[in-house]
N, C-alpha and C positions, 0 to 999 in steps of 0.2 A: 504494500500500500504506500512505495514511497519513504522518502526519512523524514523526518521533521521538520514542520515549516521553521522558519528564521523568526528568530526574537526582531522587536521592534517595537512601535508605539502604538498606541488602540487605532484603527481607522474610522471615522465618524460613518454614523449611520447612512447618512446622506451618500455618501463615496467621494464628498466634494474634495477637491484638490487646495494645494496647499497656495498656487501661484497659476499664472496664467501660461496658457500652451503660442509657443511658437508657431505661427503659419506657415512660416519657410521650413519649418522642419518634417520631416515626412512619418507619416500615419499610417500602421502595420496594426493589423488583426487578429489573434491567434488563438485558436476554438479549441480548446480541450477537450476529448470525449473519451473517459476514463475506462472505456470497457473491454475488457479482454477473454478470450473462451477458456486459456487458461496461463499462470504466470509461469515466464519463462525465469529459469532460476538465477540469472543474474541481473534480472529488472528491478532498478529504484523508482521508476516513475510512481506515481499517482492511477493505480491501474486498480481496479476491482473483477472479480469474475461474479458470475449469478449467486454464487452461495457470500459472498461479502458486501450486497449492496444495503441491506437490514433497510426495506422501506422506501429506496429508491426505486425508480422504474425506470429501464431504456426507452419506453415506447412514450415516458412521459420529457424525456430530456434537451428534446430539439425545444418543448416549448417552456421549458424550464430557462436553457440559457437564451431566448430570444427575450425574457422578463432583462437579463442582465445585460444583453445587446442598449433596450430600451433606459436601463438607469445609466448607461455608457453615454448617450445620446444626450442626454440630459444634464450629465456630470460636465462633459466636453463644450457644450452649446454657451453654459457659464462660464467654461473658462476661456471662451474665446472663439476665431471661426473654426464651426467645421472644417475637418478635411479629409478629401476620402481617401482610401484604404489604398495603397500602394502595391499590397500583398496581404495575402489571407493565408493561413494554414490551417488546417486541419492535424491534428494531433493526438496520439493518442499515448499506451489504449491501441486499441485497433478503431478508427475513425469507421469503417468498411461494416464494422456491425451493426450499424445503425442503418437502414434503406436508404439509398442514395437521396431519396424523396425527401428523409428526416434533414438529410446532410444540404440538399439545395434548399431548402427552407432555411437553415440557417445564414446558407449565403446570403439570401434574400434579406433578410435581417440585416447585414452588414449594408449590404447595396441602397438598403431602403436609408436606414437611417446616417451613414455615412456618404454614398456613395461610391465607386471604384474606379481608380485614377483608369483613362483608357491605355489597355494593353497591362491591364494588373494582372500579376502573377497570382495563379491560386491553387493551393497544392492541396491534395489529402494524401495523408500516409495511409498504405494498405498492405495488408499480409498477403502474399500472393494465394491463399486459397481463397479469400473473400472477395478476389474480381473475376470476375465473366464479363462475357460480349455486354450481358444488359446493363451489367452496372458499371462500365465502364461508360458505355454510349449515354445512359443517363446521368453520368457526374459531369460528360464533357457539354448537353443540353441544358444543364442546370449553370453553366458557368467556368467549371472549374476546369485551367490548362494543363495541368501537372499532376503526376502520379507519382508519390514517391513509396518503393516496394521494398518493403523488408527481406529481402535475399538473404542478407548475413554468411551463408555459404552455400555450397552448390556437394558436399561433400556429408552422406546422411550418418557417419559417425558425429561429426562437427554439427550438425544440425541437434543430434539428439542429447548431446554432451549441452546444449543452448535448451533444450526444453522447449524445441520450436517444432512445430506440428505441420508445417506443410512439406512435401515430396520436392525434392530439386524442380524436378520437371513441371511445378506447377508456378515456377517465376517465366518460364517458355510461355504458358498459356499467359498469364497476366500481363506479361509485356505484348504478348501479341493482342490480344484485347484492346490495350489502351492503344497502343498505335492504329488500331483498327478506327477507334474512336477519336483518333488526331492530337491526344495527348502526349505531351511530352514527356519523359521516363528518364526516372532518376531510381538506381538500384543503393542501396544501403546494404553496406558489407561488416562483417567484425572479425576481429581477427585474434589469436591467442587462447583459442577455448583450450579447457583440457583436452589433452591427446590432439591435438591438431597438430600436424608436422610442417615446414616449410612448401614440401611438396601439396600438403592439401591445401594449404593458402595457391599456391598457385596453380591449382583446379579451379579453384573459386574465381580467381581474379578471371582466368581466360574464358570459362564461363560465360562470366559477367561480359567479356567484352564482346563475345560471339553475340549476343545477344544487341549489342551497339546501342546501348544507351546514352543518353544526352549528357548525362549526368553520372557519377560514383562519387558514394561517401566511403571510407573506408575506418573504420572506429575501432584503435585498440583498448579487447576488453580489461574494464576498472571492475573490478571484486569492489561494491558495495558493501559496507556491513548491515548485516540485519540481513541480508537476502539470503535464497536457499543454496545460491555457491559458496557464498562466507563461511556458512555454516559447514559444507562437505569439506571445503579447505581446511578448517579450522580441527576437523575431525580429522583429517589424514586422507580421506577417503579419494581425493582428485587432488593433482596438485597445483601448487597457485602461478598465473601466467608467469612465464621466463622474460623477464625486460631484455635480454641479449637477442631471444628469438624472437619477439616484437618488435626490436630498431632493424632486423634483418624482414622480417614479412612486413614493416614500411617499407623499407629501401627497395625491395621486390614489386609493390604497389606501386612505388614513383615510377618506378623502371619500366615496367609493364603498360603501365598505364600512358606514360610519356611517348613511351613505341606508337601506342594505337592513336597519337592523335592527341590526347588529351593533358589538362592545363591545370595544374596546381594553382588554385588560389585561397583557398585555406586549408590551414597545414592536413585536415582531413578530408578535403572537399578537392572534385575535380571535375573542369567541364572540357565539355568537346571546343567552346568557344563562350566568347564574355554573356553573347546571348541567352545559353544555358545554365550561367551559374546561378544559386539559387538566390532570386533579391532577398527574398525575407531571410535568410541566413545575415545576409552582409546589412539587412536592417539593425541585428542585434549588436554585432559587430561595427557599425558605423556609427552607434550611437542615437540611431532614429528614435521614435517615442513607438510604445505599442502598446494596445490592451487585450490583456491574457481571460478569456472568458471561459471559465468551466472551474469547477472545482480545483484546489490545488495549482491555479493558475497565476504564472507573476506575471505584472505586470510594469511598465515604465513611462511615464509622463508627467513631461513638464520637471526632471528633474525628480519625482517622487514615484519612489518604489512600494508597490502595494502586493498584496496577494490574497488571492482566495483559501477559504475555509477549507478544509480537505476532502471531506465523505460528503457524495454526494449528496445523500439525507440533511445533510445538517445545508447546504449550499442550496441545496430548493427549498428548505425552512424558511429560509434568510429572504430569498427573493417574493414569495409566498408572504412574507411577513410587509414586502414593501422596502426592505431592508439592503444593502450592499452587503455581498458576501464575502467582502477583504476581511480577511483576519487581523492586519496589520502593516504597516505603513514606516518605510526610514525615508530621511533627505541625505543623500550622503555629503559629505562636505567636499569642498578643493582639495583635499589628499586624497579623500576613497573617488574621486572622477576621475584626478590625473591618475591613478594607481591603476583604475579598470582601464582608463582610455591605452595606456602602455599594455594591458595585458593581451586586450580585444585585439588592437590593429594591429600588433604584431605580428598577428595569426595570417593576416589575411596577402597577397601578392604584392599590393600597392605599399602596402608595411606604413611605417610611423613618422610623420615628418622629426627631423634629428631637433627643430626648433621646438617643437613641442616637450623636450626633455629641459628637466630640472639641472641643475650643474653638476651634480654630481651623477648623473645617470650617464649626461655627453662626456664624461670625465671616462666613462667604460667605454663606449664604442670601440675605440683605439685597441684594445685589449681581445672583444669580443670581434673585431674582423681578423686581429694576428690567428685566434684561434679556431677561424674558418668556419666562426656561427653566423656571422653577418655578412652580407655582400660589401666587400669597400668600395667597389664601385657607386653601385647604390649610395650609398652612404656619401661620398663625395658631392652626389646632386643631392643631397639632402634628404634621403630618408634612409629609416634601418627597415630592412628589410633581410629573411634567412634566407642561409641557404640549406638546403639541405641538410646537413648536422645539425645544422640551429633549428629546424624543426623537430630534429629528433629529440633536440635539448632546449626546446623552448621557455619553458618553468625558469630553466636556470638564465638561458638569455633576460626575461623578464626583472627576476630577484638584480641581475646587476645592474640592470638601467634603472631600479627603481629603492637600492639599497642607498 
């Protein structure tokens, strides 16, 4: 069910904000829908299956967060103009188990009371057994451009060591689906399970490329504590990912994936071209404002960080009550923004303007190009931007620009 929401301040009942929103800054969407058929053992999200909802209902929850869409509208209308949605996600959870119909209805909600900037990106994530012809043709009538499909791997020892329920062979069907229906297709990969060898990492990768997606995410897995892999780790029973054989099944992914075409621009993301990179990623990443709608949902606007309540149950009380379902609310100061803004853009291709560093952060560059984490070139026209190691070792690039 997730870890624990973040300490912070009460959020008023109202959801009102603390300052007023930026026009020129851009307006991202992002719809939570907490459901899954069953959890896969190394998931921290905010995810419930049918035996842990106690009271909530799927069939009640398109119109559950459409109440939260409407106090969104209201919230933002106060603090300033509208402006419409840039990009929407869909998030889950498995997004896909809810009828496509539940899922355009929500778009609807965004559209109606924001609007969407023309040529808005709008993705749902889906497990590849939850898409067919139909629900594919009806999420791309309802709105939405983008598929993005949990693949994770292509290899059914690696699949089942993940606690993941679909057949290889059924990311073939789902990709071809959506391309039927004119969607754009982004495969999400993980890497590092127990008993996965280099070799089956790179069944996965070519896999995925056979298949010629617009898009690859590639995500080494993090041991969560509290989850069911913590736990078998903790017991002996699988043992915990190798960092040695993680920085080589990266290096293998850049490699692979730079062959076919495709273009790193954050350190886990890669498109065929700038057209296919995901916007709403590089939204969170650049800074943009966006409101997280669903249960267990953060949010960022105007400089104020909020978040929703956890369980569903108690999140449709709230709205049901009339109520905002933020649990609670920080403003972070000028240390914790320049701190994030260093963490975020570092990540991403275009990297960090070197002006934007404090003096003692510009005081490392010098340091961190000798030891081939940052481009010097880059760095001479003024930004940090990695390379390749320095992706491997980003944390630590970060700590010294910002130590």
């Amino acid at each position: 069910m997730g870890s624990a929401l973040p300490l912070g301040d009460p959020a008023p009942a109202d959801g009102a904000l603390d300052a007023g929103t930026d026009p020129a800054t851009p307006f991202s969407a992002y719809l939570h829908v907490p459901f899954c058929r069953v959890r896969c053992g190394y998931c921290d999200f905010n995810t419930y299956t049918s035996g842990e909802l106690r009271g909530a209902r799927q069939d009640e929850y398109a119109d559950t967060l459409l109440r939260e869409i409407a106090l969104a509208r209201g919230v933002l209308q106060d603090a300033g103009p509208l402006r419409p949605a840039a990009t929407v996600f869909f998030g889950g959870g498995t997004p896909t188990l809810l009828p496509p119909g539940d899922l355009g209805r929500m778009l609807d909600g965004v559209r109606e009371a924001f609007g969407l900037e023309d040529g808005a990106e709008v993705t749902v994530e889906a497990n590849p057994d939850t898409v067919t012809d139909a629900v594919a043709a009806e999420l791309a009538a309802s709105g939405v451009t983008r598929l993005s499909i949990g693949m994770q791997s292509a290899v059914p020892h690696v699949l089942a060591a993940l606690d993941r329920t679909h057949e290889p062979e059924g990311v073939t069907t789902a990709v071809r689906a959506a391309r039927a229906a004119g969607l754009d297709v982004s495969l999400d990969l993980i890497y590092g399970a127990p008993g996965e060898s280099l070799d089956d990492w790179r069944t996965s990768l070519e896999t995925a490329l056979d298949l010629a997606p617009d898009h690859v995410s590639a995500y080494a897995l993090i041991v969560e504590e509290g989850t069911k892999l913590h736990r078998q780790i903790r017991r002996g029973e699988v043992p915990a990912p190798d960092d040695d054989l993680q920085a080589d099944m990266y290096e293998l992914a850049d490699r692979l994936l730079a062959g076919a075409g495709y273009d790193w621009y954050e350190v886990s993301n890669w498109a065929t071209d700038v057209r296919h990179r995901s916007r709403h990623n590089l939204a969170y990443w650049q800074g943009a404002d966006w409101w997280g709608f669903g249960p267990g949902a953060h949010s960022h606007v105007a400089g104020v960080r909020f978040w929703n309540v956890k369980h569903p149950a108690a999140y449709a009380q709230r709205l049901a009550a009339g109520e905002s379902p933020a649990a609670g609310r920080e403003t972070p100061d000028a240390g914790a923004t320049a701190l994030e803004n260093v963490l975020l853009r570092t990540r991403i291709r275009e990297g960090l303007p070197v002006a934007e560093l404090l003096g003692e952060g510009r005081h490392a560059v010098a340091a961190l190009i000798a030891d081939g984490l940052v481009d010097g070139g880059e760095a001479v026209r003024g930004r940090i931007v990695l390379t390749l190691r320095g992706r491997l070792l980003a944390d630590a690039v970060v700590r010294a620009l910002t130590d």
